[in-house]
N, C-alpha and C positions, 0 to 999 in steps of 0.2 A: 541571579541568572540574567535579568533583563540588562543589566548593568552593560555586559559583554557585549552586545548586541547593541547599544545603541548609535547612532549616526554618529556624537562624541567619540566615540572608540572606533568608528568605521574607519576612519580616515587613515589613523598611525599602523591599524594595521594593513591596510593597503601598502601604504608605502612601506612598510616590512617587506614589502614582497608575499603578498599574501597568495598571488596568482603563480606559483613555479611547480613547472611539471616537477613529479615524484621520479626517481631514479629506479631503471629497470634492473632486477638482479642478471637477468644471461644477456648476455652481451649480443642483439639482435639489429644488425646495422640496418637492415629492413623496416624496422620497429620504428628505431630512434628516428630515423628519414619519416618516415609516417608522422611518427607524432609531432614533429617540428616543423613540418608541412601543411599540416591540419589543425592542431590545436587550435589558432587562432578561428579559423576558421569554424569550428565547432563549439568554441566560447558565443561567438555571436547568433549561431543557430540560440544555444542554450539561452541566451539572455531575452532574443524575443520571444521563445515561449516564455518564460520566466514573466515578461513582461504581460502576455497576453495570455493569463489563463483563462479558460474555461471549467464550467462543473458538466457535469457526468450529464451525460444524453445532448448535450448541447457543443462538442467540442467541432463544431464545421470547421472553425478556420485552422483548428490544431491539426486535424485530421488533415485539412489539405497541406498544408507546410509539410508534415510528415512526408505525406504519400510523392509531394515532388520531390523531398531530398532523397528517399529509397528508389524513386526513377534517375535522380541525376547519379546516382552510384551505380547503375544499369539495371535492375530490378524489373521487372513487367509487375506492373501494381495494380491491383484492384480496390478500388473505393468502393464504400457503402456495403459491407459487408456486416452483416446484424447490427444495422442502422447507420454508424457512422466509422465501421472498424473498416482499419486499412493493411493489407496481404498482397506482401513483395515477394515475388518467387526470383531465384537464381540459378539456373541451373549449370553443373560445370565437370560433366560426363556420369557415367557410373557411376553408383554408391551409395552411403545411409543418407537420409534426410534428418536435418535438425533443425528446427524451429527454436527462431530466439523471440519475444517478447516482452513490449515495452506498453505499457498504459500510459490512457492521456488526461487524464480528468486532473481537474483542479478540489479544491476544497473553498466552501461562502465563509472565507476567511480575511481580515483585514490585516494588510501585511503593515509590519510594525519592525523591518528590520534595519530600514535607513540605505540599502545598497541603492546605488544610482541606476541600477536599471529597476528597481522595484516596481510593483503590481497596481496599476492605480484603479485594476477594474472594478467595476459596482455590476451590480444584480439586483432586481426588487423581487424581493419572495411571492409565494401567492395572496400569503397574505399582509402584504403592502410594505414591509420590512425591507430596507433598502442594506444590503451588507457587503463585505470586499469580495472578493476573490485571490486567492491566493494558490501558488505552488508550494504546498507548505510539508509534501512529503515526498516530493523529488521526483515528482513525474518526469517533469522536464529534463533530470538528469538523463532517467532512463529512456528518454525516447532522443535525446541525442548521443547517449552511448549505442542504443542500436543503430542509428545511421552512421556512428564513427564504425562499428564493427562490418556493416552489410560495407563499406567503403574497404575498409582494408582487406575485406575478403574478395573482394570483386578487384581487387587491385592484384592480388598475391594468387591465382588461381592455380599457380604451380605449386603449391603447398597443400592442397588438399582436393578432393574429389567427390561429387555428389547433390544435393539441391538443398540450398537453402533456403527456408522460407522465415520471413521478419515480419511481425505481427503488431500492430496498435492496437492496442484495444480497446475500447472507449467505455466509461463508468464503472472502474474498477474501487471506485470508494464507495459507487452502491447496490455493488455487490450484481450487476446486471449484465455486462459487457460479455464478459469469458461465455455465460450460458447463450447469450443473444449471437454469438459469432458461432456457438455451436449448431445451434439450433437452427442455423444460415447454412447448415452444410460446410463446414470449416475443412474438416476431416473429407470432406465427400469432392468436392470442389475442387481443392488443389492437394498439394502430395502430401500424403498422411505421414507424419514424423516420425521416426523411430527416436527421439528423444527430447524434451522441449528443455529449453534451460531462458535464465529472468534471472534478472538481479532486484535488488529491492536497497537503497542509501540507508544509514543508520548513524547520527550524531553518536553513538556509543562506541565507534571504532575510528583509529585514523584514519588517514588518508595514507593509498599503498597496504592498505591491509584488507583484507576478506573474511567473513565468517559465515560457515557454513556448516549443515545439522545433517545428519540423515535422517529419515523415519519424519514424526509427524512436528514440523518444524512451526507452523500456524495454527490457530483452534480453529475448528467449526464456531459457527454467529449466527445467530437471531436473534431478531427485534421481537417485540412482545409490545403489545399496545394493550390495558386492562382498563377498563371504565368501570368506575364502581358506582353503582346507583344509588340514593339513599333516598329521604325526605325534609324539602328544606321548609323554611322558617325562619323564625326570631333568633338572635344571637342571643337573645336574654331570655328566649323561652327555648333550650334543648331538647327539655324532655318531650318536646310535642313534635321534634323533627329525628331523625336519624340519620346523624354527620358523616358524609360519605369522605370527609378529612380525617375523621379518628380511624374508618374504618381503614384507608389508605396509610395512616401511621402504623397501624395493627401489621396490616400486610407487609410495609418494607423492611420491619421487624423481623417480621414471621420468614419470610424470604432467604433470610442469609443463615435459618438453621440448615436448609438443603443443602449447601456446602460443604456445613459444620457437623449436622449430626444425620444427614440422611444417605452420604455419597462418602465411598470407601476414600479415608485422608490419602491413599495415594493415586486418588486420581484426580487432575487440577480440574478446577472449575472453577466461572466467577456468574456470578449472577447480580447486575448493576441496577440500579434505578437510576437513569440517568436524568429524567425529568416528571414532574409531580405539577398536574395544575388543577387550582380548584378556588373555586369560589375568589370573587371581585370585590368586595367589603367586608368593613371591619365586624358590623355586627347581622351583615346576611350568612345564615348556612346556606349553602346550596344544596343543589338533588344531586349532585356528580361529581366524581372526581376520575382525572386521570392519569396514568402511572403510563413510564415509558421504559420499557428496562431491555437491556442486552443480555445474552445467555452465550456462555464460553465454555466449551470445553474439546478437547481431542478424539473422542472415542463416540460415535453414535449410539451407544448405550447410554452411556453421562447425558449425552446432549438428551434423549428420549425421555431419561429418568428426571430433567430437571422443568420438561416441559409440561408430563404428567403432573410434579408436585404444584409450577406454578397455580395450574388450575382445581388442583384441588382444595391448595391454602384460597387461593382468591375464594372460591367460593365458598369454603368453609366460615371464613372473615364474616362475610354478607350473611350465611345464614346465621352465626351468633347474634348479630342485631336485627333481625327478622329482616334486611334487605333484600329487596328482590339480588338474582341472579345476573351477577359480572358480564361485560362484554371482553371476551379476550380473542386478540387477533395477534395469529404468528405471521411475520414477512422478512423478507432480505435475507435471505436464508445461506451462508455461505460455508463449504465443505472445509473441512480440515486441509491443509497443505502439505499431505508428505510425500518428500522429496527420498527419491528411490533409491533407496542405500547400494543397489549395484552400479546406478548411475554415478554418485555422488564416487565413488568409488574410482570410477575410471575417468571422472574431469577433473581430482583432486591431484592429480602428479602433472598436471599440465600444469594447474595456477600456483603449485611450489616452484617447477620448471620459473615460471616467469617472473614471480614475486619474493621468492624466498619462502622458506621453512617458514622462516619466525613472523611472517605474514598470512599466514594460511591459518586460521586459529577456528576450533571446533566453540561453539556459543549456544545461549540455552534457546530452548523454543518459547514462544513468544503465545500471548492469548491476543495478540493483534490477529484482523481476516485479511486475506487473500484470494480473490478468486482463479487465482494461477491454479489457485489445487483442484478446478475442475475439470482442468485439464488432464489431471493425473487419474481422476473418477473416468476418463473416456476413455481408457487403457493405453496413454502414452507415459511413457518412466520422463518423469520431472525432476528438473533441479535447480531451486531458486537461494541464490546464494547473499549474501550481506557486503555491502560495499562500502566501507568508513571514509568520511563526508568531511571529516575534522583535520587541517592542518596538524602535526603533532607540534607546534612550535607553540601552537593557539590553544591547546588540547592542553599544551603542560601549563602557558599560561593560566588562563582558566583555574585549572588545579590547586595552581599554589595562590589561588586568589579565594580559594575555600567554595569555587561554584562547578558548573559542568555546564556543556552545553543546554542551547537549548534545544527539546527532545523535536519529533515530527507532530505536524498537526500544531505545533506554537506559532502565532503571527511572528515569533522573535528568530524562528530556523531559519537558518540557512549555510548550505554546505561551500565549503571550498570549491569551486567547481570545475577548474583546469585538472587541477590534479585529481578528482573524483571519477571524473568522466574519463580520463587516462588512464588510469586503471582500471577502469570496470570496460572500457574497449579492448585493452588488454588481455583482462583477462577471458570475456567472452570471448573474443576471436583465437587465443590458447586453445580454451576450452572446445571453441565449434572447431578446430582442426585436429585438435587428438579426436573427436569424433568422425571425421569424416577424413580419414590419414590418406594423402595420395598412396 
């Protein structure tokens, strides 16, 4: 995988032609003029965010970039919206309002992919840990495909009728942003949507192509933080301590029967330990260990059922070895994402309209979060669609080389980005005008 991706292989495929817009299926002379007009110019937006990510609650300088390009496409913008969220209204007489939506946060990731505008930025954690920053799950596509779309609709307003509102939203990887913009009076403030629609990039589809799910397309998520106490001591004397490391092995054992034998097999769930720390020497026990795990599933029953069992294995664990009582703390808590099958319904013959049949393809749902689906819990009909990231030239490449891309969240991702961002302007601005039909 890494293979693909490296600066050695950056080059030949440049000069492939890595950068060519995608070809539209209906023949939209308004379109083609637009996109040959702009591309270039929306490559370079894209590249400096690309260049200058930021992490979630800290995106100042992304937020302002944003908020001038949705002023310079005529927009009335408001900054600082539940903290650092940015809200461009359009209005363009009579009609539905539809809310499009683009997140800004980066991920403390060290990009490793060799492209010339790459990420050089550093961060020091709090605790003293100095690590990259990276756009490593296509923020940046998606905050300059909304400004190519809020442009082309503000250009074109004898095509359709009504108010658009264009949304950034700041800390959508941790899980803060959507609640914080609500809880700012989102809804109250400016025109409450009769429909919200997001795209989200995916190295698992090409470039020119869309996937999109009705019903519940994201899981619900939470963190789980469990501290298990024990008594430490000699590494050579046990019996006189109680290893709060055995009891923690016991646990992430015991953990993955919830899954397996306590949650009906047709309904998904995962239950992760994603990180384990305990003890700083070879022959100290320590008094503590601590467990970090994620909780997946679609349905608030599952997700209920799986939070009950954590804390009753935790502390079942602890009292077989007479341990005091677990600390378990739930947070980042993020709803399911589903996308509203009558919506999904009526935006699905625009993006065939623009892209073809044989690019419009139904795909499975995913145990990745989204805070887009809190939007959908505030009673607006959502619809967040999949945008394929991968040249197909690159895609078959790859293929007959026996690899695949690499996936989102890898320091090694990165999407095609002319022709990614083309299409998913495309097809958003389809989409927002079959909703809002002059």
């Amino acid at each position: 995988m890494q293979h693909a991706v490296t600066p050695s292989t950056l080059g030949p495929l440049l000069l492939a032609g890595l950068f060519v817009a995608p070809p539209v299926v209906a023949q939209d002379t308004s379109w083609q003029e637009f996109a040959e007009t702009t591309q270039d110019e929306l490559f370079a937006f894209y590249c400096d965010l690309h260049r200058h990510p930021e992490l979630s609650f800290r995106e100042v300088r992304t937020a302002a970039r944003l908020a001038e390009a949705l002023e310079s496409a005529g927009l009335t913008v408001t900054r600082n919206v539940g903290g650092l969220g940015v809200v461009g209204v359009l209005e363009n007489g009579e009609g539905p309002c539809v809310l499009l939506r683009a997140d800004l946060d980066a991920l403390p990731l060290g990009e490793r992919t060799g492209l010339p505008f790459q990420s050089e930025q550093r961060i020091e954690s709090p605790d003293g840990r100095v690590a990259g920053v990276m756009h490593a799950c296509g923020h940046d596509v998606h905050m300059t495909s909304l400004w190519g779309t809020a442009r082309y609709l503000a250009t074109h307003r004898d095509a359709w009728k009504g108010t658009l509102v264009c949304i950034g939203q700041p800390a959508e990887e941790r899980a803060g942003g959507a609640k914080a913009m609500l809880e700012d009076g989102l809804f109250e403030r400016f025109p409450k949507p009769d429909a919200a629609l997001a795209i989200h990039v995916t190295h698992e589809l090409e470039t020119g192509t869309i996937g999109y799910r009705a019903g519940p397309a994201m899981a619900n998520v939470e963190s789980v933080d469990v501290v298990l106490h024990g008594k430490g001591g000699h590494g050579a004397a046990p019996h006189l301590t109680i290893d709060p490391i055995v009891l923690a092995a016991k646990l992430i054992l015991d953990l993955q029967t919830i899954p397996s034998r306590e949650l009906n097999p047709t309904d998904p769930s995962v239950v992760t330990v994603g990180a384990i720390h305990g003890g700083q020497k070879h022959n100290i026990i320590e008094d503590r260990c601590e467990l970090q795990i994620t909780i997946r599933s679609y349905t608030p029953e599952v997700h209920e059922h799986i939070k009950e069992a954590i804390q009753r294995k935790a502390r079942a664990v602890a009292a077989s070895a007479g341990a005091p009582d677990p600390e378990i703390r739930f947070s980042e808590f993020t709803p399911a994402l589903v996308n509203d099958p009558e919506l999904v319904a009526r935006v699905l013959p625009a993006l065939r309209r623009v892209l073809g049949d044989d690019h419009v393809v139904l795909v499975s749902p995913v145990m990745t979060a989204e805070d887009f689906g809190r939007f959908g819990k505030a009673g607006i009909p959502i619809f967040m669609f999949r945008v394929g990231s991968i040249r197909p030239a690159r895609m078959a490449a790859l293929r007959q080389a026996g690899e695949e891309p690499p996936p989102l969240h890898s320091p090694f991702y990165w999407p095609d980005a002319r022709e990614t961002i083309l299409t998913a302007v495309r097809s958003l601005s389809a989409a927002a005008i079959g909703l809002m039909p002059k």
